[in-house]
Every structure is written in structure tokens, then in C-alpha cells.
TIDRENLUM-369985 format. One line per field, with one value per residue (C-alpha): chain; y, z, x; residue number from 0. Coordinates in steps of 0.25 Angstrom, whole numbers, m for minus. Layout:
TIDRENLUM-369985
mol	c(A	...)
Y	c(Y	...)
Z	c(Z	...)
X	c(X	...)
seq	c(NUM	...)
END
This chain:
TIDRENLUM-369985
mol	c(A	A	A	A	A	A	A	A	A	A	A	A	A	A	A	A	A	A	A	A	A	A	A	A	A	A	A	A	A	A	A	A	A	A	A	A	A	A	A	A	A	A	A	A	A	A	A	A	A	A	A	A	A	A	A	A	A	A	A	A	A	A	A	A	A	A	A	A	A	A	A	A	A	A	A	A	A	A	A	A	A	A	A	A	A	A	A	A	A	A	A	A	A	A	A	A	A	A	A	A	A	A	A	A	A	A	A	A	A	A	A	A	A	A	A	A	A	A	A	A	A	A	A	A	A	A	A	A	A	A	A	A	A	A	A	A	A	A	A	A	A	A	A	A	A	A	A	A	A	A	A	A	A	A	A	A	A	A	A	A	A	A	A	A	A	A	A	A	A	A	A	A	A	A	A	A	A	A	A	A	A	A	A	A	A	A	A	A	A	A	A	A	A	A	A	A	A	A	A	A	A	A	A	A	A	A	A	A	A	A	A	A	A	A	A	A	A	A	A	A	A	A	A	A	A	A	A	A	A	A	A	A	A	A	A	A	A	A	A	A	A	A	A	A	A	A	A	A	A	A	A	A	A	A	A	A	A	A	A	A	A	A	A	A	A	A	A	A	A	A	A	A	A	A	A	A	A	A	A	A	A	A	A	A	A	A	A	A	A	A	A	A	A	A	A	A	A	A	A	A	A	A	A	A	A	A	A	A	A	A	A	A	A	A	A	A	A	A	A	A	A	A	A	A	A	A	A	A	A	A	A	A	A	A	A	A	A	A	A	A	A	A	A	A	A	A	A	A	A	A	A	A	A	A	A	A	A	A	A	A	A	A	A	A	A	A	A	A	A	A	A	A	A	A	A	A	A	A	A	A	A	A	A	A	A	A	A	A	A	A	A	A	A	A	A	A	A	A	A	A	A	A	A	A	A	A	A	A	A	A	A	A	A	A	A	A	A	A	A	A	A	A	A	A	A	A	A	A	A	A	A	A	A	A	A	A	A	A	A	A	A	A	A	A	A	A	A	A	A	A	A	A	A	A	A	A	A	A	A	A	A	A	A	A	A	A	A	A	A	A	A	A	A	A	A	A	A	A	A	A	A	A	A	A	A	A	A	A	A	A	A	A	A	A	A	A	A	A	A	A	A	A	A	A	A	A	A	A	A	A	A	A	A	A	A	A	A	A	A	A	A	A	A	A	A	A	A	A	A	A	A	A	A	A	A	A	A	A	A	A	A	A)
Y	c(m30	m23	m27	m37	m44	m56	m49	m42	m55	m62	m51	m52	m67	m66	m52	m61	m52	m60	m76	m85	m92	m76	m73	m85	m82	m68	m74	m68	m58	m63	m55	m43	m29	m25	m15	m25	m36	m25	m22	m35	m43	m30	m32	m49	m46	m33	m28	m12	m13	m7	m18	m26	m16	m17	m33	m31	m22	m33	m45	m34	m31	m17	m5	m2	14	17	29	34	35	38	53	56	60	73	78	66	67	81	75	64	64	69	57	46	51	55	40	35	27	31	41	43	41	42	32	20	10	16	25	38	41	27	28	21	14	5	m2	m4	m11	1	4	15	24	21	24	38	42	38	47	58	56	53	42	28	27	13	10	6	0	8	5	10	19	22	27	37	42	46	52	59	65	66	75	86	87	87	101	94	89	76	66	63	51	46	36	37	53	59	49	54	53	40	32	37	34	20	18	23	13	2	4	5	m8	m15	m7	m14	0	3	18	27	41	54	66	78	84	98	90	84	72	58	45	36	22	16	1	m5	5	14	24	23	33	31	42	56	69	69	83	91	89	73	72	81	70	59	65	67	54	49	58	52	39	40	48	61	75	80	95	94	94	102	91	77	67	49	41	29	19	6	7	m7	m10	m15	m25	m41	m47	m34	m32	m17	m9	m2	13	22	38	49	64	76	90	93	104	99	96	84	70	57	43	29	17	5	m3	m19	m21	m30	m38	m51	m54	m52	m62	m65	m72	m60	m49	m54	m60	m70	m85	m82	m69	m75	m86	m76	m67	m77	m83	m70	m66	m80	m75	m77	m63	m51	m39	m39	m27	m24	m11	m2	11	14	7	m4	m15	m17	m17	m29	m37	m33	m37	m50	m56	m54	m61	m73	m74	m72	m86	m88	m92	m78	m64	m54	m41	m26	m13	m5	9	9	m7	m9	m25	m32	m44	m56	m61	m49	m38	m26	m13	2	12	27	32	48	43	37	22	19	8	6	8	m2	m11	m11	m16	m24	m34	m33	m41	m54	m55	m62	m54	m38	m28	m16	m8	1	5	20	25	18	16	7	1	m2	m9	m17	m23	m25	m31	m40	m45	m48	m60	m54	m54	m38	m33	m19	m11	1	11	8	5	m9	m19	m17	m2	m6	m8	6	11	4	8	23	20	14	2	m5	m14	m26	m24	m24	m37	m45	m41	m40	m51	m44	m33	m33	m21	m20	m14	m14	m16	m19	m33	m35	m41	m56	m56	m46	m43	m43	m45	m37	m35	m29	m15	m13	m6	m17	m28	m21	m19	m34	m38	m45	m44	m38	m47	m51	m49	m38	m38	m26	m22	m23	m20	m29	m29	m36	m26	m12	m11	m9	m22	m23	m31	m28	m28	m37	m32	m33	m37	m36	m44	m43	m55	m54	m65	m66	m60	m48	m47	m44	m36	m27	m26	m19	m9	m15	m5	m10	m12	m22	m28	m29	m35	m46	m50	m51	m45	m45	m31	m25	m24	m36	m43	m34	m38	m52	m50	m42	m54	m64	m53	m48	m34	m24	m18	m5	m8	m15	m2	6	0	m2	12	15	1	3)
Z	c(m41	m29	m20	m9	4	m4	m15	0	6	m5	m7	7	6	m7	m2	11	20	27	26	24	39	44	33	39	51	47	47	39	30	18	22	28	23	14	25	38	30	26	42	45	38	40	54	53	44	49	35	32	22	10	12	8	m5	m8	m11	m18	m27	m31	m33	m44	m49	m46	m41	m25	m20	m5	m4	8	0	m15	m21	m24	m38	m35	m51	m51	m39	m42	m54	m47	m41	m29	m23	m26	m19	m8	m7	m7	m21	m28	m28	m41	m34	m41	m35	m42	m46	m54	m66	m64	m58	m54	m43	m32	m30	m16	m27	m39	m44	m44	m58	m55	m47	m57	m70	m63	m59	m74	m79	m70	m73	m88	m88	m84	m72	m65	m54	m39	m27	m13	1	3	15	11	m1	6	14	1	m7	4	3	m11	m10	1	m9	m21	m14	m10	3	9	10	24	31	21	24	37	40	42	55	70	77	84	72	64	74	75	60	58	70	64	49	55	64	50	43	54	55	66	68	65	61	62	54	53	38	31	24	37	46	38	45	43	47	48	40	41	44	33	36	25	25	30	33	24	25	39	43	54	63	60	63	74	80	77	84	98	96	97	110	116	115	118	130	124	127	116	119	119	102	104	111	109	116	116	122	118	116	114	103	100	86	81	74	75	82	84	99	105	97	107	101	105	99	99	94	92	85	70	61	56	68	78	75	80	78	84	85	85	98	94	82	77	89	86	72	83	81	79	64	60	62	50	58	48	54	61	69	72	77	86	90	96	104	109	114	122	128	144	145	137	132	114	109	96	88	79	76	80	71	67	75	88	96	87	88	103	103	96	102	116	111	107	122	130	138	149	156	153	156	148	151	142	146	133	127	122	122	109	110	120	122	131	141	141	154	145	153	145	148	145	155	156	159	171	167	159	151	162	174	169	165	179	184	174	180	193	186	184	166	159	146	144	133	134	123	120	125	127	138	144	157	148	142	155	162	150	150	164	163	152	159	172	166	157	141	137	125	120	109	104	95	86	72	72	81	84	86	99	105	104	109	121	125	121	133	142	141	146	132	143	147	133	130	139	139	123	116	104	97	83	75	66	57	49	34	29	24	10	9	4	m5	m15	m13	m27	m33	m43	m46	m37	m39	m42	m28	m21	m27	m23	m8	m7	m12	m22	m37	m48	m51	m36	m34	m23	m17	m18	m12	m20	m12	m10	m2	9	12	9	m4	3	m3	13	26	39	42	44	52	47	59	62	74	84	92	104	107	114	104	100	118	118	105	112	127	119	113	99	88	81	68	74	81	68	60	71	72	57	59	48	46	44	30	26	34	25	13	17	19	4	m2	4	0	13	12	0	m2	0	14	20	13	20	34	33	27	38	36	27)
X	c(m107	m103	m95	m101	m99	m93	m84	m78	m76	m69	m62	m56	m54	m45	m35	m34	m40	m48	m48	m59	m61	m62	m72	m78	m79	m86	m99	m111	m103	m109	m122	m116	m116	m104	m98	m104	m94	m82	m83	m81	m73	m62	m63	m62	m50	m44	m44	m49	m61	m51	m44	m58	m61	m47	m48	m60	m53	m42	m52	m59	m47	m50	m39	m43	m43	m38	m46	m39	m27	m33	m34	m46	m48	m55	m58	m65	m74	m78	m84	m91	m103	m103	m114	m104	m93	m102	m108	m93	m96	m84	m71	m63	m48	m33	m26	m16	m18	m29	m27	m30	m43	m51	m66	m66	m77	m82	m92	m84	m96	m104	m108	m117	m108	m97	m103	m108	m93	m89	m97	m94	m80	m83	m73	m71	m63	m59	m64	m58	m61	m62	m67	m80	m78	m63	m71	m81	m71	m62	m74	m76	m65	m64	m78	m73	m59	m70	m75	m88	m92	m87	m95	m103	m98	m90	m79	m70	m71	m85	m87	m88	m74	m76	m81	m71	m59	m65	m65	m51	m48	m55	m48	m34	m36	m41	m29	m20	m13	m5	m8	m19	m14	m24	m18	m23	m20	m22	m35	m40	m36	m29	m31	m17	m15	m3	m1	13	20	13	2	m10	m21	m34	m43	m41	m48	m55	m62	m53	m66	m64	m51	m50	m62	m55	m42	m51	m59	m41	m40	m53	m48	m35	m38	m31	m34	m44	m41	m28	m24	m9	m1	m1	m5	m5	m15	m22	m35	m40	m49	m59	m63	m77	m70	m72	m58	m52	m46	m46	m33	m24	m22	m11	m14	m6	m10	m3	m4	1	0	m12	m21	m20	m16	m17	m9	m16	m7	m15	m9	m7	m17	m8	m5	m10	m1	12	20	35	33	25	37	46	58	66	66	80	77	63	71	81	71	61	74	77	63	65	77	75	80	88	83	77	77	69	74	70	64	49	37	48	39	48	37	29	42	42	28	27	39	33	21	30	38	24	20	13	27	32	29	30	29	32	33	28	26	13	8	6	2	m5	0	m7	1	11	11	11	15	15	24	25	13	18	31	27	31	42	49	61	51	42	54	58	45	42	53	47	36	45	44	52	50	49	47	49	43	56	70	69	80	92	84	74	85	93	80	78	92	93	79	84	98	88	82	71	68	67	60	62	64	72	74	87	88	95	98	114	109	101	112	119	103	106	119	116	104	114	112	127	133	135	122	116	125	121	105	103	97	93	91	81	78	67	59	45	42	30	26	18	8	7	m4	0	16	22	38	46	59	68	75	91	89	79	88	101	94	89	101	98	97	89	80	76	60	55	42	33	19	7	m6	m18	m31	m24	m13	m21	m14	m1	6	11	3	10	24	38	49	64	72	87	90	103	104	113	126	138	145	135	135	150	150	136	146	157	147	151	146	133	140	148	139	130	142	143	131	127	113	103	100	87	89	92	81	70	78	76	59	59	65	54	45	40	42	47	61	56	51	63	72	63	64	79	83	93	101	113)
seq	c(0	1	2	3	4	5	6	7	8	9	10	11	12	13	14	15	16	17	18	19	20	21	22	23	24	25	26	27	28	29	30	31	32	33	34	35	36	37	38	39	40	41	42	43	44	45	46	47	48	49	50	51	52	53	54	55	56	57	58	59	60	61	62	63	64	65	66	67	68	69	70	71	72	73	74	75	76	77	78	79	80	81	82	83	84	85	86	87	88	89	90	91	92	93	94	95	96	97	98	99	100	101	102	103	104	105	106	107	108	109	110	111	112	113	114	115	116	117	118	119	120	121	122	123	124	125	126	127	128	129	130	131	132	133	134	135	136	137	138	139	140	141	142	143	144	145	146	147	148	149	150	151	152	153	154	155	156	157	158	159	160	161	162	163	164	165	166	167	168	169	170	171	172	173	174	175	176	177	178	179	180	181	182	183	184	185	186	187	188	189	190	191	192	193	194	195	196	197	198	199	200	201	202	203	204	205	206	207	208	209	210	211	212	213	214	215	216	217	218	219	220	221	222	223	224	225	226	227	228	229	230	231	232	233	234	235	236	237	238	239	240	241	242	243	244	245	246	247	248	249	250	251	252	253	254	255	256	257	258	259	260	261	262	263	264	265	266	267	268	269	270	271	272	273	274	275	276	277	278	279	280	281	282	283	284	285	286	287	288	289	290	291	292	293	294	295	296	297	298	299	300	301	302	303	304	305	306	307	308	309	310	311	312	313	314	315	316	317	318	319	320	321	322	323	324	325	326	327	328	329	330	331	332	333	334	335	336	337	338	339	340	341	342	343	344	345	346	347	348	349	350	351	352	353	354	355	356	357	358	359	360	361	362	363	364	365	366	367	368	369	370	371	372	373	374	375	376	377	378	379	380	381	382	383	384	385	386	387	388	389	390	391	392	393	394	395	396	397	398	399	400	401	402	403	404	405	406	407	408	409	410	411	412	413	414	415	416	417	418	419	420	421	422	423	424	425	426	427	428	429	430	431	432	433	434	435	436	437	438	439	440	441	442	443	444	445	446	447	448	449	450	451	452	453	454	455	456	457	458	459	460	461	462	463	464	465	466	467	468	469	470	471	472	473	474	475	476	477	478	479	480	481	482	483	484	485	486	487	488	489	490	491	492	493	494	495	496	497	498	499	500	501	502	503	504	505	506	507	508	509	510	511	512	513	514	515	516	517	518	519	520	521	522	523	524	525	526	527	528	529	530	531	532	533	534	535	536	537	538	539	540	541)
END
């Protein structure tokens, strides 16, 4: 039996992708199309359709193929007919957990189509699941390395620019990637997006015409100069989906000139906005508890520190969205805006260098708020406004680039900041970073590593999580991420200690700060996130 409507809801419902009220509300899916309800319930869910063939292939208890990322088995396809590989029916892959060569199949059921590959190979071979259009764009490719030619309009390439650029739009919003990165290669432009902090492939083997379209379809939208292709150039676009429930995504694109030919990087602005809220960030009880009391601080100046991609601006973001009432006014000055937030006078800076943070900072208090984020800390006259700001009766926001919290204080005194000044403005100071969180449904245990053990602390016999994959999380064993936090609270003690310019590693030993290090240690051992990813994040910590 092939695969049906049915099989692919159920499917949905047991990997959790989608839940029964929302199935519900899908009315008449029953008696759609397969590719009418694949197209639907992906948007309902925001799931990408591998996801879908992916959970089909565990209720079968049968391996699944991401044919973006497999190797073709190319001995193979020059043995097979060249008609089911041109039909996108099947490809022969090497790719784990499968045993040496294995076909991908959209329609495992497919006894004809089988039976013809085994006996052009002359050999039984086990059989996988693949997503259909994943698949013809893979045989494809598959064909053209063969030495035969590809297959018209198979998979992603092979469409006109703008339907193209929509679909790899469309596939990244369901991926909930963050960037799209077009990449021009000796073998033809790679689509990449980026996932939690990783980048997984998504497009393979575009034409140099197709990529080259794809890169000025960017430049239309973005309002770029198409001729120029030598220096590089940002701009930007708002880009609407033809998905159900989906608002307009905000997209920020930058190209530039490589060896290879022109590339382009697209960050998806505030596609994540709506799940912004404190809880969600990964703060223990305790520094939920601190933090919250100090973005209710009548005035004072939070800083949020770390290196870039360690979710400041998240932090920044969802904090502002805690303290914004009708009987305050909020106002930020930011660098792009990256979340739109109701309620929230949002200004951008960085318009040729006409407008910049401390000019807008300065008008911004002309416009009476009681709360201000500003988007970074760059220079000493940025820093200088913000603490004045903060000492004249208003709660400021900011981040900066340092890679602890005891260590934004040396950034601010190496900008000029006075240490009296700093004392007496300071609140807090929190640095931060980004692991990635695994995924609830199929996170597994084993036994800890002399090193893991020896790292956590603890002993040999402990238990560590690992990642297992499953439909839910793309086969990555991780869903989003979760921040490790080390948070710097300012008293009287800590004031005076800031006003004689004490070193950081006294200040640190004063204060007793949970570091970095030990706050992931404390997430691995509630099996939130792996060994290796806390090491990872907290490399430079001795």
C-alpha cells in the first residue's frame, strides 16, 4: 500500500509534529491530494515535508535518506534505468544507518519499481524512505554526475529564479533556520541554512546560470545594484509567505565576491519572535528571579555580554517584552531591528553614518521613556550617553562584546567610561552563550566518559545524555537552543570594589559568580543539552 493522506497524518500526530486540535481545525484533509495535504499541514505546523517522510519512516521501522546530504551511489545509477531516476522513483544512496548501498524510495511500497532496480543491480538492496521532491532533485543530480543529462524540472533547481528563491524562502521559514546562505562552489551554487547554530544543506548542484539568477532576484529585492558584482553590498526585504498563519518575515541580505563567483547571506529578521519569553531562555529559578528584579529597576544601566551569535539580542528582546505596559514607554535605538515588538517605539540606526547610537540616544530622551535599549556599545561616546542616561533616571539596556561578565567592566573603562561612574549606574552585567537543546522525544543516556565524568564532576558511573535524531528534530537529536548564563549582580560591596578599579579576578572571587561552565554542567545533568556542547561553548574558561 502506498503511502496515503492518512498514514501522513498519523504519522504527524505520533512524532508530535502537529496536535490533534490543529489537525482538527485542518478541515477536509482527508480528501485532499497527497502534495495539497503535505502543503498544508507543513504550513499549519511549520514543519518542512522531510520532516513528514521522516516520521513515516519510523512508524515503518524503516532507515530515512536526507538527500541533500547522502552520496549518491553513482556505480549503481549507471546501472539503473535511466526512466526511474528521471521520474524521481528511486536513487541507490550510501549513507548510514543503512549498510552499504540501500534505494531511496518516496513510495517504499512500490513493488514494481523495486523489483526492476533489483534486477538491474542483480541483488536485493534495502530499501529507504526519502522526500519525494528532496528525491528528484538528488536523482537529478545523481544523472548529470552519471554522465547523462539531468532531469528537467526535477526537485528545487531547474525552476525560474523567483519561484525558486520563494521555495527556498518557504523551506527555510518551515526549517526555522535563521540564515539562508547562497554559495557559489567549483560544482555549482549550494543552498545552506542555518539551524541552531549549525548550517545544514539544502539545495546542491545549481547551474551557474541558476545561481547567478537567484543571486539578482536577491539584488532586486533587496534593492541592490544588479551590475555591480565586484564590491559588496547590504540591503534588505520584506518577503510574504503563501503560508496559512504566517506573518511577512523581515530579511536582512548582504552579497559580496569570492573566488568562486558572487555570494549572498539572508538573515531571516524575527521569525522566532512570538516563543520570546524569559522562561524559554534557560535561566535557573534563582537568576530568572534576579534578572526579572533588575529589568524592574527604576533606573540603571543592564548590560548583556558575549560574543556575536551568543543570543544577547534574544535576551535583550524578551526582557523588553516582559517590562512593556501601557504605563511605560519603551523605546530602542537598534542596529538592524530584528523583532518587532507591539507597544515599543523601535528606532534603527546606521543609515550611511548619518544616525548613530549616541545621536539617537540623546534624542531619544527628549522623548520622556522610562526604559531604553540600545542595541550595542561600540565607542566611548555610546557608552558615556548610556551611563549618563542611566544615572538621569532611566532603565538602559545594551550589549557588548566581552567574554564574561567581570570583563565588561575593564570594556568600559578601556572606552572611558569613569569607574565612579560605572559604580554607581551598574546594575548588572550577564554574559551568555548558546548551546543547543535536545530534543525531548528521543534524547537517549549512556555512561559518562573518564573525561565527561571527570568535567561534570562527578563519577564514573554517572549517566550523560546524547542525541538521537527523530522526525521531530530533523534527525539532529537537537530542537532550538538554551542559553548558559553567568550573572554579575551589582551591591554596595561590588560598587566600591568597581570605584577602585579592582581587577576582575578579585572581583569575581568576591562575588562568588557561577561561571559559564558550571551553569551547562548543571543543564547536562538535568539532560538538557550534551557534554560536548557545553565544552564547546565554554572552551576559553579554564
Amino acid at each position: 500500500m502506498a503511502i496515503t493522506v492518512r498514514e501522513l497524518a498519523d504519522a504527524a500526530l505520533a512524532a508530535q509534529l502537529i496536535g490533534q486540535g490543529e489537525l482538527a481545525a485542518f478541515h477536509g484533509w482527508e480528501r485532499l491530494p497527497l502534495e495539497d495535504f503535505v502543503e498544508g499541514v507543513t504550513g499549519r505546523g511549520r514543519f518542512p515535508p522531510a520532516a513528514l517522510y521522516r516520521a513515516v519512516a519510523e512508524r515503518r521501522g524503516l532507515p530515512y535518506v536526507d538527500c541533500e546530504a547522502a552520496e549518491p551511489a553513482l556505480d549503481e545509477v549507471r546501472r539503473l534505468p535511466q526512466v526511474l531516476l528521471r521520474r524521481g522513483l528511486v536513487l541507490p544512496v550510501r549513507e548510514a544507518p543503512v549498510p552499504d548501498v540501500a534505494v531511496a524510495a518516496a513510495d517504499p511500497d512500490d513493488r514494481q519499481t523495486l523489483a526492476a532496480v533489483r534486477r538491474a543491480l542483480g541483488q536485493d538492496v534495502a530499501v529507504a524512505v526519502a522526500e519525494p521532491r528532496a528525491l528528484r532533485g538528488a536523482a537529478s543530480r545523481a544523472l548529470a554526475a552519471a554522465g547523462h543529462a539531468p532531469a528537467e524540472g526535477a526537485g528545487l533547481a531547474h525552476e525560474d529564479a523567483v519561484t525558486l528563491l520563494d521555495a527556498i524562502l518557504k523551506e527555510a521559514y518551515l526549517r526555522r533556520a535563521s540564515d539562508v546562505h547562497l554559495e557559489p562552489a567549483d560544482d555549482g551554487m549550494t543552498v545552506r541554512v542555518r539551524m541552531d547554530g549549525c548550517l545544514h544543506p539544502l539545495v546542491r548542484g545549481l547551474r551557474p546560470a541558476e545561481g547567478a539568477g537567484l543571486i539578482n532576484r536577491v539584488k532586486v529585492l533587496a534593492g541592490l545594484d544588479i551590475a555591480e558584482q565586484r564590491a559588496p553590498q547590504d540591503g534588505g526585504f520584506t518577503h510574504t509567505l503563501p503560508l496559512a498563519g504566517s506573518d511577512p518575515i523581515d530579511i536582512r541580505a548582504a552579497t559580496i565576491c569570492t573566488r568562486l563567483g558572487e555570494r549572498a547571506t539572508l538573515r531571516l529578521l524575527g521569525t522566532a519572535s512570538r516563543d520570546l519569553t524569559l522562561t524559554t531562555l534557560g535561566m535557573e529559578d534563582d537568576d530568572l528571579a534576579r534578572f526579572r528584579a533588575g529589568i524592574r529597576r527604576p533606573f540603571g544601566l543592564l548590560l548583556l555580554c558575549g560574543p556575536t551569535g551568543c543570543g544577547k539580542s534574544t535576551t535583550l528582546y524578551a526582557a523588553l517584552r516582559e517590562v512593556s505596559r501601557p504605563d511605560i514607554h519603551v523605546m530602542t535605538v537598534e542596529d538592524p531591528i530584528e523583532y518587532k515588538i507591539p507597544g515599543v517605539s523601535q528606532v534603527q540606526v546606521g543609515a550611511g553614518g548619518k544616525v548613530t547610537f549616541a545621536g539617537t540616544i540623546r534624542s531619544l530622551l527628549r522623548h520622556d521613556p522610562d526604559v531604553m535599549m540600545v542595541g550595542e556599545i561600540r565607542d566611548g561616546e555610546t557608552a558615556d550617553v548610556a551611563l549618563k542616561a542611566a544615572l538621569t533616571g532611566h532603565l538602559v539596556l545594551s550589549t557588548l562584546h566581552t567574554n564574561s561578565a567581570p570583563a565588561s567592566l575593564t570594556r568600559l573603562f578601556d572606552l572611558g567610561c569613569e569607574p565612579f561612574l560605572v559604580a554607581g549606574t551598574l546594575v548588572g552585567a550577564i554574559s551568555q552563550r548558546l548551546v543547543r537543546r535536545l530534543c525531548p522525544r528521543c534524547r537517549r543516556t549512556r555512561r559518562a566518559t573518564r573525561e565527561e565524568a571527570r568535567f561534570l564532576g562527578a563519577d564514573e558511573a554517572a549517566e550523560v545524555p546524547v542525541a538521537a535524531g527523530c522526525a521531530r528534530c530533523l534527525g539532529t537529536g537537537f530542537t532550538g537552543r538554551i542559553g548558559l548564563f553567568e550573572m554579575m549582580w551589582i551591591d554596595g560591596e561590588a560598587a566600591r570594589r568597581i570605584a577602585a578599579r579592582a581587577p576582575e579576578h578579585d572581583l569575581r572571587a568576591a562575588l562568588d559568580l557561577r561561571t559559564l561552565r558550571e551553569d551547562g554542567i548543571g543543564k547536562v545533568l538535568r539532560h538538557l543539552t550534551t557534554v560536548e556542547e557545553v565544552m564547546e561553548a565554554t572552551l576559553l574558561e579554564e
